[in-house]
TORKOL-4160 file (C-alpha; in steps of 0.2 Angstrom, whole numbers, padded with zeros to 4 digits, m for minus):
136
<pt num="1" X="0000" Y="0000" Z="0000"/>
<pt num="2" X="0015" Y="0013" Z="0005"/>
<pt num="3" X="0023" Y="0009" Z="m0011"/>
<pt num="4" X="0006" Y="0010" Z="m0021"/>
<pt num="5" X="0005" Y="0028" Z="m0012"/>
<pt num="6" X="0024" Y="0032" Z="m0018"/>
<pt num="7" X="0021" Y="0031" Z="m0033"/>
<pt num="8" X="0007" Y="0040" Z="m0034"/>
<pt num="9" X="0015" Y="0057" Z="m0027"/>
<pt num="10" X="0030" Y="0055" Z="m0040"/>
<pt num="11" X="0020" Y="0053" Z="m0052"/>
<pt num="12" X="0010" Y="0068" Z="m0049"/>
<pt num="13" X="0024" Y="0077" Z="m0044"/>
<pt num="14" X="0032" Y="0072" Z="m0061"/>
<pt num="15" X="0016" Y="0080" Z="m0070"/>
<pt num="16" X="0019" Y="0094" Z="m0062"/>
<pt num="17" X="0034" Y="0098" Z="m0065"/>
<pt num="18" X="0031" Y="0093" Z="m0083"/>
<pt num="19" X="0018" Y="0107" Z="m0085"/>
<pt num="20" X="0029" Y="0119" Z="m0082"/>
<pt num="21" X="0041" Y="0113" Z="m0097"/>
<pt num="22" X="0027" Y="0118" Z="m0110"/>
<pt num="23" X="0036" Y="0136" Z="m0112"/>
<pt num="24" X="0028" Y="0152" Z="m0108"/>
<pt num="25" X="0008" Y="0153" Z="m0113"/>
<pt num="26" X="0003" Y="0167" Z="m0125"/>
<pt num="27" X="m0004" Y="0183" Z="m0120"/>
<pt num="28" X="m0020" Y="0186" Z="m0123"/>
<pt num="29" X="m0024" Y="0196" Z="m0135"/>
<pt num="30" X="m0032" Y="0208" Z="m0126"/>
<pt num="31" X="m0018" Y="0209" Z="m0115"/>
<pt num="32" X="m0006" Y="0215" Z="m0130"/>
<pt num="33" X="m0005" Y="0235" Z="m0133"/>
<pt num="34" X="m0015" Y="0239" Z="m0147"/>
<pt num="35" X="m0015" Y="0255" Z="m0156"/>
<pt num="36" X="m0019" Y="0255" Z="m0172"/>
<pt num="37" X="m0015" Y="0267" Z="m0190"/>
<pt num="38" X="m0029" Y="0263" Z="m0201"/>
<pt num="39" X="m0018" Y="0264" Z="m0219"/>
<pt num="40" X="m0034" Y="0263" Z="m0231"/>
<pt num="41" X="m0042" Y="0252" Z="m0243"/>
<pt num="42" X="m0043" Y="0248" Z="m0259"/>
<pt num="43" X="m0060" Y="0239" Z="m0269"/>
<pt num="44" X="m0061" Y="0232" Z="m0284"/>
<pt num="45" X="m0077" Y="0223" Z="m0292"/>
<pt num="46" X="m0071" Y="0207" Z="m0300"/>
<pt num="47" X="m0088" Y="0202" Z="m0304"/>
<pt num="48" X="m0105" Y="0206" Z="m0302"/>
<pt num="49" X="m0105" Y="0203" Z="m0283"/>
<pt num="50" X="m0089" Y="0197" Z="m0280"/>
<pt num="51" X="m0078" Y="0211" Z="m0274"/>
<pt num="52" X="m0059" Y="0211" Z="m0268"/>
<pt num="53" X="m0051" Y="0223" Z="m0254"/>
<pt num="54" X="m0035" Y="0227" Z="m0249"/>
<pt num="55" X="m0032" Y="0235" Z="m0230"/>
<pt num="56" X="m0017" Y="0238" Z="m0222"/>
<pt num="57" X="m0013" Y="0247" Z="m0205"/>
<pt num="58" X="0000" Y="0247" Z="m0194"/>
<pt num="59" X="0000" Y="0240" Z="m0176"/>
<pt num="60" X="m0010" Y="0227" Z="m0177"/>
<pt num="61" X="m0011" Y="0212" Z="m0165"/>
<pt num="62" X="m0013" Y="0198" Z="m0177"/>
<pt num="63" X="m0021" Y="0193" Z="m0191"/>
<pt num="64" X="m0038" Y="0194" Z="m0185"/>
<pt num="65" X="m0037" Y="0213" Z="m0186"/>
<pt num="66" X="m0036" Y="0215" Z="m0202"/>
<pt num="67" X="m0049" Y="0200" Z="m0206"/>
<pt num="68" X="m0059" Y="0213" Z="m0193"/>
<pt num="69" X="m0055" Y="0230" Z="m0206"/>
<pt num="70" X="m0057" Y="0222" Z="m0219"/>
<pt num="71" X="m0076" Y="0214" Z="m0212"/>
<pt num="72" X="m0079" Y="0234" Z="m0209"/>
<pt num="73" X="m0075" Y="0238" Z="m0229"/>
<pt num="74" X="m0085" Y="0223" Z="m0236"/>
<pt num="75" X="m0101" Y="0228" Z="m0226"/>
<pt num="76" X="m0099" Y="0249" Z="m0229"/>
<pt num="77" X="m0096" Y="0243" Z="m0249"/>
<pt num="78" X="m0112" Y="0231" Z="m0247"/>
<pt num="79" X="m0124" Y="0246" Z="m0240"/>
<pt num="80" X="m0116" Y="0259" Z="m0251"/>
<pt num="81" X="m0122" Y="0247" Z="m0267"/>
<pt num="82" X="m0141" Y="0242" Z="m0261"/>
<pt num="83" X="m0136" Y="0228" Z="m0253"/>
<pt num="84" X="m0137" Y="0220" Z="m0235"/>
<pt num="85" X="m0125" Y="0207" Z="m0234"/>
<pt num="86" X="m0109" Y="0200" Z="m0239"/>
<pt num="87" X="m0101" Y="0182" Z="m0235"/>
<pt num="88" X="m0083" Y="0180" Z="m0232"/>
<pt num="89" X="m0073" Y="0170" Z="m0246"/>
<pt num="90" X="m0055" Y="0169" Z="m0240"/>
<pt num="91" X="m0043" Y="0182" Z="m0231"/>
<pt num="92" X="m0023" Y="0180" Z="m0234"/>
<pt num="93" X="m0012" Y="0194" Z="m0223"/>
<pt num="94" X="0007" Y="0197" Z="m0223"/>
<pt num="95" X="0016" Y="0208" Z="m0211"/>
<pt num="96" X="0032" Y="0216" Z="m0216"/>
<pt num="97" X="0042" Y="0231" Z="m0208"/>
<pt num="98" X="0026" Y="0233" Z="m0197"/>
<pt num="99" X="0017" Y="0235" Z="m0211"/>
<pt num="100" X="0000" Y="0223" Z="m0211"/>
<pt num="101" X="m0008" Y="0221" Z="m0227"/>
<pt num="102" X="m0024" Y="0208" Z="m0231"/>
<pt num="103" X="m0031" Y="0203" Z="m0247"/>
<pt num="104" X="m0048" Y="0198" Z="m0243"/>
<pt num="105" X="m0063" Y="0192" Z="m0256"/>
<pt num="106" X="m0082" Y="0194" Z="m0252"/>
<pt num="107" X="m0098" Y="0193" Z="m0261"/>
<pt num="108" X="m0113" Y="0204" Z="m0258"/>
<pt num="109" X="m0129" Y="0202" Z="m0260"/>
<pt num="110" X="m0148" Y="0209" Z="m0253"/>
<pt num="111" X="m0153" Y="0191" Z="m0244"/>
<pt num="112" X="m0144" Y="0184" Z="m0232"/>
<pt num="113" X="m0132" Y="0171" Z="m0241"/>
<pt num="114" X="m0129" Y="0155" Z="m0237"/>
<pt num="115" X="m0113" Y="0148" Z="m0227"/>
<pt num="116" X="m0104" Y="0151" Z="m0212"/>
<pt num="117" X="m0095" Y="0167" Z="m0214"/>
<pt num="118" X="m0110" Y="0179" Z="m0218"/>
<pt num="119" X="m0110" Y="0197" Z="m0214"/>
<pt num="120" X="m0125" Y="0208" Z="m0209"/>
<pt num="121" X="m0118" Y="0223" Z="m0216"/>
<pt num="122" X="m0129" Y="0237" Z="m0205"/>
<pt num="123" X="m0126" Y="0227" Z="m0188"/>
<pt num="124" X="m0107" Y="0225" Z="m0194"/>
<pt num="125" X="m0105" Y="0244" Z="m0200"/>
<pt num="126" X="m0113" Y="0248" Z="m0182"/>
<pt num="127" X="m0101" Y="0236" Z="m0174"/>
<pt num="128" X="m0084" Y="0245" Z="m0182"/>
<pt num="129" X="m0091" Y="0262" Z="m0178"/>
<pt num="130" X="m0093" Y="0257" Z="m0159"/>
<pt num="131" X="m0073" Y="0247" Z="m0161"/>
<pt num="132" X="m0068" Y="0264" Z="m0169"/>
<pt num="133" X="m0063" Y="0253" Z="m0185"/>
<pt num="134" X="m0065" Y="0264" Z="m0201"/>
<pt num="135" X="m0075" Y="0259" Z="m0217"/>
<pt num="136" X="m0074" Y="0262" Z="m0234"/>
């Protein structure tokens, strides 16, 4: 039984010295300065409702911050042309210099479209306003 015991402690003495070896954890990232340069953005209609945009900023967290500037110009653009909505098609960012940029493509449309990644561009345009993120 003593021996059963033992084991037992190193053993969790073991895991926790173990779980310490997992290196430092990541901040979270609301934890991480953020104060942002807005740089523009650049639309270009590829076709009918399929419409390109290119953001950049500077002090960006990650990527999601541009995904979250460029969510801001695909909704303003949707409203602007009579629509309500746009769904997210794919997003690819690159940082360099501290210098983030994102190529994002959306489509718009009036009804609400099918998939995951849809936008409702008034309640997303209200959202950027309220996150001080500009729009087209």
């Amino acid at each position: 039984m003593i021996r059963v015991v033992l084991r037992a402690g190193i053993i969790a003495a073991a895991s926790l010295s173990l779980a310490g070896c997992g290196g430092e954890s990541q901040p979270d990232r609301d934890e991480i300065p953020f104060d942002p340069v807005y740089e523009g953005v650049e639309t270009s209609l590829l076709d009918g409702d399929l419409v390109q945009f290119h953001v950049s900023m500077r002090g960006a967290r990650d990527n999601a911050d541009l995904a979250d500037y460029a969510d801001c110009a695909a909704a303003q653009y949707a409203l602007i042309r009579g629509y309500g909505f746009a769904r997210h098609l794919r997003t690819n960012v690159d940082e360099m210099g501290g210098l983030w940029t994102a190529d994002a493509v959306y489509t718009i449309s009036a009804a609400l479209p099918r998939g995951l990644k849809t936008i409702d561009a008034e309640v997303e345009v209200a959202t950027c306003a309220e996150n001080g993120i500009p729009t087209v």
